[in-house]
N, C-alpha and C positions, 0 to 999 in steps of 0.2 A: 504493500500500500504506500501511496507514494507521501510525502510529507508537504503538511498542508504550511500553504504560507499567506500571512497574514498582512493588512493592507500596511502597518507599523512597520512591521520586517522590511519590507521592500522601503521603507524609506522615510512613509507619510504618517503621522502622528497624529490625528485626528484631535483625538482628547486632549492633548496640548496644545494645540493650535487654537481650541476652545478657552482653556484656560487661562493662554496668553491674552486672547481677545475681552475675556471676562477682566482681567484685572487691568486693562490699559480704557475698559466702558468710561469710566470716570473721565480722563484727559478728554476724549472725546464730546460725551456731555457737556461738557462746558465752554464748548462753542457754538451750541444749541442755541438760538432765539426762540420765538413766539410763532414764527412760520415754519418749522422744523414739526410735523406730526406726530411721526413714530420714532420713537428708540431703534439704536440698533439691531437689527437683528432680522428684518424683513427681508423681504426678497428683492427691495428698492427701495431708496432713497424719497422718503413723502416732502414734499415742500408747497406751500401754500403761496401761488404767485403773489403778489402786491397789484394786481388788475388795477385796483380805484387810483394809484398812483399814477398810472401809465396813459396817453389816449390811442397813442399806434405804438406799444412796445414790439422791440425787435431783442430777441436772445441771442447773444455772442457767445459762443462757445472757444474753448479752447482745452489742448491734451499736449503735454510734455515730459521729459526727463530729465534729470540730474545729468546723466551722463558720464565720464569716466572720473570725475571728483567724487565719484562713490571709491572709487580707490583706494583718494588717499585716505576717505573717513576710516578704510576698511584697515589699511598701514597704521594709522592711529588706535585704531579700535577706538575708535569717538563716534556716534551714528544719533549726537543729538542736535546737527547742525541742518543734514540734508533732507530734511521733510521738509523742514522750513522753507530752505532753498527755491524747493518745487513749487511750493505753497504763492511765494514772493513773486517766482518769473513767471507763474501761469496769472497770477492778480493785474501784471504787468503789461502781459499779451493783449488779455481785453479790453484794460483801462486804457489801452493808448488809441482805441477805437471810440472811445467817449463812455463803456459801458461801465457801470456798477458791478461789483460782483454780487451774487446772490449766493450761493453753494458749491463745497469742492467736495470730489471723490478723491481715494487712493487707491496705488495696487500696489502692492508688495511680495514680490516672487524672490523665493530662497531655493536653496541645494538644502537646507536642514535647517528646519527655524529654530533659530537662538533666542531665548526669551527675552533676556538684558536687551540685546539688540534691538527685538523689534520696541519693549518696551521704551530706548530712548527716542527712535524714530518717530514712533508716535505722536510721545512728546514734542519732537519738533514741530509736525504737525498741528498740533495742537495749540503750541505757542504759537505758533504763525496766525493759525485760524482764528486767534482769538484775541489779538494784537490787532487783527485787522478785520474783527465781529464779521467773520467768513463763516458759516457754520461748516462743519466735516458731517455731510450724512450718508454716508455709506463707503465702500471700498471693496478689496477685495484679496487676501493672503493666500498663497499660494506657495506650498512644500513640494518643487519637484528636485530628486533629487541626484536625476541623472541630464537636468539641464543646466543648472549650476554646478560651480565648483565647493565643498566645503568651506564653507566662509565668507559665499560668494553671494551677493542678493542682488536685486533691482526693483526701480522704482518708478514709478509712473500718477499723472496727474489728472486730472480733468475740470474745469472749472467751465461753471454756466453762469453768466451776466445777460442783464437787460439793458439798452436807452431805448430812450425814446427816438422814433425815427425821423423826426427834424434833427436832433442835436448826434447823431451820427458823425465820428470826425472821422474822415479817408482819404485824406488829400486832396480831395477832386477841386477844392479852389487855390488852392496854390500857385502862384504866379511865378516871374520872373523877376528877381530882386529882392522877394520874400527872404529874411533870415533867418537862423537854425539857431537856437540858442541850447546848449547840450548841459546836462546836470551831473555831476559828478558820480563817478562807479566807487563803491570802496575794495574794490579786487579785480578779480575774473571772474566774479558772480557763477556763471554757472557754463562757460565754453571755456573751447580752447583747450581742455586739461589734457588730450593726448599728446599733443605739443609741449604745455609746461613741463609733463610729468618725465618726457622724456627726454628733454631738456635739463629738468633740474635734477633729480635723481640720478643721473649720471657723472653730480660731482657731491650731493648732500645727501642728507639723511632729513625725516620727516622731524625731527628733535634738535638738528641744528638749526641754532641760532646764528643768525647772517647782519652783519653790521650794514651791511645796503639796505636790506628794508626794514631793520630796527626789529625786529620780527621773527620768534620761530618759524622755520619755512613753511610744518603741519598746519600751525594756528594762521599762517597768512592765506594758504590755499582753502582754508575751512571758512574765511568769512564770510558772513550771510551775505547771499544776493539781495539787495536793496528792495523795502515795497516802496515804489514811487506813487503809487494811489493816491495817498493824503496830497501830493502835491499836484499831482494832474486835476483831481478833484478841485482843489485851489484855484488854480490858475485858468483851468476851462470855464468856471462860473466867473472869472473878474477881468480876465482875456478874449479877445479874439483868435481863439486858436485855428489854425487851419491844418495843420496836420503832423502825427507824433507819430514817435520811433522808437520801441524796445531795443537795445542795441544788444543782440544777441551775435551767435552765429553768422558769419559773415561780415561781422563788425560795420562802421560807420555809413559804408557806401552802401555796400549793400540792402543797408537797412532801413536806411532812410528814401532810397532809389522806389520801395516799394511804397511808397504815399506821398510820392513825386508824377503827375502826372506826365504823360510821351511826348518829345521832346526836350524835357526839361531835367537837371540832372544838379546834384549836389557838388558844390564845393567847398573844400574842405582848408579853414589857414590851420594846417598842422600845428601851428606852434601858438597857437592862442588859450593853451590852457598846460598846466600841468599835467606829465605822460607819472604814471605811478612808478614807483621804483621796482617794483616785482616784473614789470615790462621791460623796463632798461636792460635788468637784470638774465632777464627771457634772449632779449635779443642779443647781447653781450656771449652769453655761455654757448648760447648754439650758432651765434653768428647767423641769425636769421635775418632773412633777406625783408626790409622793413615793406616794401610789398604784403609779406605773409603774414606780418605782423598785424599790421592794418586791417587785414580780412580775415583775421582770425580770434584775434582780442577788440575787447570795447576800448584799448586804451588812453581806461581812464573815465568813460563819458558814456554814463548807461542809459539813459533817457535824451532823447532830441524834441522838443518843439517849434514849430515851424510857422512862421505868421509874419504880417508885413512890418517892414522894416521901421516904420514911426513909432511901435509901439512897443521896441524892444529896449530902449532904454527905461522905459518904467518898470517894463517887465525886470529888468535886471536889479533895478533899485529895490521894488516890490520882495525881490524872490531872499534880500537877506534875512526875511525872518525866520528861515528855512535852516537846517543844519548843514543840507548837502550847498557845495559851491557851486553857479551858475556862470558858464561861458559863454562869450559868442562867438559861436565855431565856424559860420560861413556861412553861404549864402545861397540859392535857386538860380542856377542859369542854364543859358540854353544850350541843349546838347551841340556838341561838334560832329 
């Protein structure tokens, strides 16, 4: 008779998976509102739209990753940084469209769930969510454990927002002359790390301390990716804004080129703001070609706003009561 094997054995731990989620219910709760219907535990996420708010609302959705700075969370063994992370660049995606967020999901896929672990993720999670009254209503854990490596997880986002559909910002009135006023990044928020990582670990360790950027190297790669919400919220209701730019993936050009209408294309005076010394640093060690750099890091400038040029000196006056520093990085002109 052959010997029977169990869903455990093969890998997957059901009852702990349970458990883990039972004791981390609390962090979650408590980014709960009053539109939030049901508890954990349903087969989906209930949420009560805000209809009397809205006359023609439109929902903005968005879905992202961490990406390979789960790495270095993983080198640290520190995993209470990057839920946040996720939390922050997906609030970011929407909001540079003009939308509110309303609700965020998570997914979380391991090779073997670690309880600590998932437990501090959570928590990032959670603090994110609740820093920035997001409610977390649903997600989804996942133990396979021949598609990960021992040790090895990932993570993924989902957030749903509303505007309303006059106040929709996508660039479509952006002119010629219009100028980009860019807000400061406190890192490399959440790109680029295949590059940093093999760049910088090929002369450090996550525990060295680097007189360039004043900075353990672990705790400089782990800093939160920025929520710019509170500030876009700001400045869209006291502004003419025409059109904004998450500076993710592809950095500067790329990203602001996408709420730039055809014909018309970004310029960029490189030198009008502070580049961060973790970049210098980037480019220095691997001798990367500042090309790559460019379209690979934000650096330095993780949000762009985009509006006509008369009302970017108050904008800039206005914007010191903010913590992050505001530049004017360049200007709308016409493609060559």
């Amino acid at each position: 008779m052959k010997k029977s094997i169990t869903y455990q054995q093969a890998g997957v731990d059901i009852e702990k998976a349970e458990k883990s989620l039972s004791d981390v219910k609390h962090l979650i709760s408590r980014t709960h509102n009053r539109r939030v219907l049901k508890d954990i535990g349903s087969f989906g996420g209930f949420y009560e739209f805000p209809s009397a708010e809205y006359k023609q609302p439109v929902l903005i959705s968005s879905t992202d990753g961490v990406g390979t700075k789960l790495k270095v969370a993983m080198m640290m063994n520190r995993h209470d940084t990057v839920g946040a992370d996720l939390v922050n660049h997906c609030i970011n995606d929407i909001a540079v469209c003009g939308a509110r967020p309303l609700f965020f999901l998570d997914y979380f896929g391991c090779g073997k769930l670690e309880e600590e672990v998932f437990r501090q993720i959570i928590t990032g999670f959670s603090n994110a969510c609740q820093a920035a009254e997001l409610p977390l209503i649903g997600g989804e854990t996942a133990e396979m454990p021949d598609l990960y490596k021992l040790g090895e997880y990932d993570l993924a986002g989902t957030i749903v927002g509303v505007v309303e559909r006059g106040k929709i910002i996508d660039g479509t009135t952006v002119q010629e002359g219009d100028v980009m006023i860019g807000v400061a990044s406190n890192g490399l928020h959440t790109n680029g790390y295949s590059l940093a990582r093999k760049v910088l670990f090929a002369e450090y360790g996550v525990n060295d301390y680097l007189e360039e950027i004043g900075n353990h190297l672990g705790d400089e790669l782990l800093k939160i990716h920025l929520n710019y919400y509170p500030i876009i919220k700001d400045l869209t209701e006291n502004f003419p804004i025409k059109g904004m730019a998450h500076i993710t993936g592809g950095g500067l050009f790329k990203n602001t080129i996408r709420v730039i209408p055809d014909g018309l294309v970004s310029e960029f005076n490189w030198y009008n703001w502070p580049v961060l010394p973790i970049f210098s640093l980037i480019k220095q060690l691997g001798n990367v070609p500042e090309d790559d750099m460019r379209q690979t890091f934000n650096m330095g400038i993780g949000l762009v706003f985009i509006l006509e040029k008369k009302f970017a000196a108050r904008l800039l006056s206005y914007a010191g009561k903010f913590y992050q520093r505001f530049y004017e990085i360049g200007k709308v002109v016409k493609a060559k």
